[in-house]
N, CA, C and O of each residue as an XYZ file, in Angstrom:
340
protein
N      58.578    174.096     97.229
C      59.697    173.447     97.876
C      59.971    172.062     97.277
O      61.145    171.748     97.084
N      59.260    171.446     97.054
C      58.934    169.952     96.479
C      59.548    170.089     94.949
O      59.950    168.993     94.559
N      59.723    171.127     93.996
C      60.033    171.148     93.234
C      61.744    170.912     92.914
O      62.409    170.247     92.120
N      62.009    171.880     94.036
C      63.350    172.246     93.923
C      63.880    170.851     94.464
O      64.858    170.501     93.804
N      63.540    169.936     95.468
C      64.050    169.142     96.173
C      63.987    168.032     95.053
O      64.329    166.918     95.449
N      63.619    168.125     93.748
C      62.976    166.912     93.254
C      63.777    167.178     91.561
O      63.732    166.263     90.738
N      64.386    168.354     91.268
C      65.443    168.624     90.615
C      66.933    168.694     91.027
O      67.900    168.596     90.272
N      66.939    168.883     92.364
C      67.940    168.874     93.028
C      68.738    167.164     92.886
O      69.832    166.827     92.435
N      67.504    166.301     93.553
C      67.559    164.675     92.889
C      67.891    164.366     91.793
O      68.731    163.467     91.751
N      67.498    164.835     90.703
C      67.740    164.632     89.238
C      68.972    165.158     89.005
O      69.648    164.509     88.207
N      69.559    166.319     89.543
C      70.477    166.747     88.714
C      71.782    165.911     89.809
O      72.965    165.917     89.468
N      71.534    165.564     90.483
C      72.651    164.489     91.698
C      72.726    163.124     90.580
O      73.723    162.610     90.074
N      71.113    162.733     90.403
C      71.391    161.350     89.345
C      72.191    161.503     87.998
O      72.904    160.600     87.562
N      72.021    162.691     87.385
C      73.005    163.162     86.121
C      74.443    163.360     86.920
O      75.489    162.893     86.468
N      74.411    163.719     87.519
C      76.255    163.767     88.029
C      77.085    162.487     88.199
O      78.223    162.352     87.750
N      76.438    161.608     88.857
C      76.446    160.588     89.110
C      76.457    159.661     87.945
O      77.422    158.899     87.907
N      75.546    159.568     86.950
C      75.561    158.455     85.713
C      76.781    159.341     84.655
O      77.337    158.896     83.651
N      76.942    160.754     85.309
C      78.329    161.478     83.782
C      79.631    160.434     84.291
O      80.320    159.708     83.574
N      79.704    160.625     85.738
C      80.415    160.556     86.329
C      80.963    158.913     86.102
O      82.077    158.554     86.484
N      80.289    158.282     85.631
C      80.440    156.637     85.601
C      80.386    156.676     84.333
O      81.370    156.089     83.882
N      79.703    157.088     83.503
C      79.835    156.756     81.940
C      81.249    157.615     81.747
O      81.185    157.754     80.525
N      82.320    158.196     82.082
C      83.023    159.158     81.441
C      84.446    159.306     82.762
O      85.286    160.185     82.957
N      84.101    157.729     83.579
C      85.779    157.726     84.119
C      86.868    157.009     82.876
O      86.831    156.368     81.826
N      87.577    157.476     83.600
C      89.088    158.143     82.920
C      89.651    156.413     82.876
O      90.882    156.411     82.892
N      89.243    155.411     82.840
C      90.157    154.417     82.099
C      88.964    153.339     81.443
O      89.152    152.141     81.230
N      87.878    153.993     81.225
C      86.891    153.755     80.170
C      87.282    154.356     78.962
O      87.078    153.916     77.831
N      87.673    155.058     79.178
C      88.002    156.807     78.018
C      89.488    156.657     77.389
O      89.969    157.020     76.315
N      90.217    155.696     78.957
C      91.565    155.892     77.874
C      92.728    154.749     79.187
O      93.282    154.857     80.281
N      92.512    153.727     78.058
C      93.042    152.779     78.900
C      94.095    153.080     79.865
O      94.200    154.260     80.199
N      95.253    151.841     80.600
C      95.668    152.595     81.644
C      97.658    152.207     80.537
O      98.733    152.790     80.681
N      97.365    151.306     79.804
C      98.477    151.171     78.795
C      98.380    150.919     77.338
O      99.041    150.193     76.595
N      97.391    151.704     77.130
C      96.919    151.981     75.758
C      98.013    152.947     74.662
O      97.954    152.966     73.432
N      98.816    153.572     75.393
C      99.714    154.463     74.102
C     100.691    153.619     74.271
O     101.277    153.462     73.200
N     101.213    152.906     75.248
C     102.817    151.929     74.978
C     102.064    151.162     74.489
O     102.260    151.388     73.295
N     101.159    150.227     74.544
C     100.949    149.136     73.606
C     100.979    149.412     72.696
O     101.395    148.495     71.989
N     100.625    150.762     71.869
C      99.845    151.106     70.353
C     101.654    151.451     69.960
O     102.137    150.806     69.029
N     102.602    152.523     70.751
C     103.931    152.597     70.302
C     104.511    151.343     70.333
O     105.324    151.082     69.447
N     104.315    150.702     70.985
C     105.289    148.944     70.999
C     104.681    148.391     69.265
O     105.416    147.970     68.372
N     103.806    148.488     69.220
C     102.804    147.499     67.729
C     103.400    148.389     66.823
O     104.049    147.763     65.985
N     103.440    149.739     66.643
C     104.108    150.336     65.797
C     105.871    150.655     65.999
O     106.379    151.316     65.094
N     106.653    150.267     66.985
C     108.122    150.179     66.891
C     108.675    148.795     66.416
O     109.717    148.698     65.769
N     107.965    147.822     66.753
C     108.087    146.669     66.559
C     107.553    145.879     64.901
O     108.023    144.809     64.513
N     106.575    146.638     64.171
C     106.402    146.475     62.670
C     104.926    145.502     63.183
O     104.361    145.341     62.101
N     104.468    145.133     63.747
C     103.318    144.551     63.999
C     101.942    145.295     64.005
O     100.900    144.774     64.402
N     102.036    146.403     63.585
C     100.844    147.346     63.689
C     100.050    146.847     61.885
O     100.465    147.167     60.771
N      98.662    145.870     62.312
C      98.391    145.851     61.047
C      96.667    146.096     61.024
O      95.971    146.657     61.870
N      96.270    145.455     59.729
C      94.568    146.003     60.249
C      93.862    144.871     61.307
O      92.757    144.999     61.835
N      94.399    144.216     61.401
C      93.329    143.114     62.345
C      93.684    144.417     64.102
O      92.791    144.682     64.908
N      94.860    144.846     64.188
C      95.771    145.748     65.473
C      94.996    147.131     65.247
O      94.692    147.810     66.228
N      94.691    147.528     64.000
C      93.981    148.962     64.095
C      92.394    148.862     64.012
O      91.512    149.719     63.959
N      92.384    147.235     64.023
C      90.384    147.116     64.054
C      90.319    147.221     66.322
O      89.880    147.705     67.366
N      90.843    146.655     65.881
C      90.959    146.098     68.020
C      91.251    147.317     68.575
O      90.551    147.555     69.560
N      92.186    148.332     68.235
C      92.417    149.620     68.670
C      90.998    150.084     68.205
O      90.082    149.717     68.941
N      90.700    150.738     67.243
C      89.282    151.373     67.318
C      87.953    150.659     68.475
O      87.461    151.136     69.498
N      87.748    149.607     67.897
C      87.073    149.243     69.227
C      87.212    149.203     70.408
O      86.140    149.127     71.009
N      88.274    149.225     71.150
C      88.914    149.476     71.981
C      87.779    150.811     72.759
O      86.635    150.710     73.200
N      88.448    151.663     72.690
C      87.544    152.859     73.475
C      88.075    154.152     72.696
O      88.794    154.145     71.697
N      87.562    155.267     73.377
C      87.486    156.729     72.267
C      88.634    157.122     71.627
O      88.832    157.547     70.489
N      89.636    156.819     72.922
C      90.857    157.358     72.317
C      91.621    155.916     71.456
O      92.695    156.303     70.996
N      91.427    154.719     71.188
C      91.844    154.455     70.451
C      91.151    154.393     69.472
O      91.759    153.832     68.561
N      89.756    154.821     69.091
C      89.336    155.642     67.972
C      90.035    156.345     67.641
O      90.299    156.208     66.447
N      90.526    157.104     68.113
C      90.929    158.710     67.467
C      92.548    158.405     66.835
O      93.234    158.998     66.002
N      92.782    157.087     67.742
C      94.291    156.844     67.655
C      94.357    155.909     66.231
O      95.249    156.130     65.412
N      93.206    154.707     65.974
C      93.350    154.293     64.951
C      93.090    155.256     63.517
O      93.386    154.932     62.367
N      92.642    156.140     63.834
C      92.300    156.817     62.857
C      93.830    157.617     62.567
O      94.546    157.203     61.655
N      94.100    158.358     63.107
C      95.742    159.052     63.002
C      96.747    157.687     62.047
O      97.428    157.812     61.030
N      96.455    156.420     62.912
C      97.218    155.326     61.576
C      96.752    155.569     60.666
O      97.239    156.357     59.856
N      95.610    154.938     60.512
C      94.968    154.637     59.229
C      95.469    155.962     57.991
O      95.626    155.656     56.810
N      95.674    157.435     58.501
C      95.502    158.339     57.748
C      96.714    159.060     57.302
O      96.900    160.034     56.572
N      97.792    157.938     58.257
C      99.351    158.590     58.495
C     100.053    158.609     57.271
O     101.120    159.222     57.308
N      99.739    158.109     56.222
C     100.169    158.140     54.937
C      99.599    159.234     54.151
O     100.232    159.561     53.148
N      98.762    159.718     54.364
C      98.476    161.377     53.541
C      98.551    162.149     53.806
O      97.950    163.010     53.164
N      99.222    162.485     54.795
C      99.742    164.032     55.143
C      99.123    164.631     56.539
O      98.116    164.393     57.204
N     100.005    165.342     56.623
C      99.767    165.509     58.193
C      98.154    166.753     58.417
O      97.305    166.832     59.305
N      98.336    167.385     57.359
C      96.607    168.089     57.228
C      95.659    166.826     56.986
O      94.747    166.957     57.802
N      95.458    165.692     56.258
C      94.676    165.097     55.884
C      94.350    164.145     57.318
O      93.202    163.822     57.624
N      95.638    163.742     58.172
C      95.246    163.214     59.022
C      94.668    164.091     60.205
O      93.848    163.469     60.880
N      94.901    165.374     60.608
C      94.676    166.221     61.206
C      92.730    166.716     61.017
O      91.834    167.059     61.788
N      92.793    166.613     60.370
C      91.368    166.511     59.728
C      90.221    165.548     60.051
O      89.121    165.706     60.580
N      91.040    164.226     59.414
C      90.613    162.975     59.927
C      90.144    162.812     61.777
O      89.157    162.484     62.436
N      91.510    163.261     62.003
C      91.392    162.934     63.590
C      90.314    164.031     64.219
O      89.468    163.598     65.001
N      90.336    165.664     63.839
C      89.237    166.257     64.539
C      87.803    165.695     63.882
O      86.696    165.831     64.404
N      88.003    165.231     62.994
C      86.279    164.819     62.566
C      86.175    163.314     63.513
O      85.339    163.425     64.409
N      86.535    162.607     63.491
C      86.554    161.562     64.409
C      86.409    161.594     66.009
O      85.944    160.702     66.719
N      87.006    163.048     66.467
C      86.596    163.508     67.946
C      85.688    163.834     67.985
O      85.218    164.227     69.053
């Protein structure tokens, strides 16, 4: 009985720490694609804007990377971006 009650605990503490490492505006800000379309409608999208986007969080990883790669073709960036996810 002691076993089960004592995995049962553990697997509550894993739900709990997914659950906080992997909310939804850690993962992906709450105006992260209009800022990144404003920097790129506006001509201000440069590398100091695609270093700060990558650091930023996952998806502007994935998002600086799609810049960075937008000049070689839409397979090369396509590529880029699933290896980067």
């Amino acid at each position: 009985m002691y076993p089960i009650i004592l995995c049962s605990i553990l697997a509550l503490a894993i739900i709990v720490e997914r659950l906080w490492a992997l909310r939804v505006n850690k993962i992906s800000p709450r105006n992260l694609i209009a800022q990144v379309w404003g920097w790129v409608k506006n001509g201000k999208m440069d590398g100091k804007k695609v270093k700060e986007l990558r650091d930023s969080s996952p998806l502007g990883r994935v998002l600086a990377t799609g810049l960075i790669n937008a000049k070689h073709g839409r397979d090369i960036m396509k590529e880029a971006i699933v290896d980067t996810a």
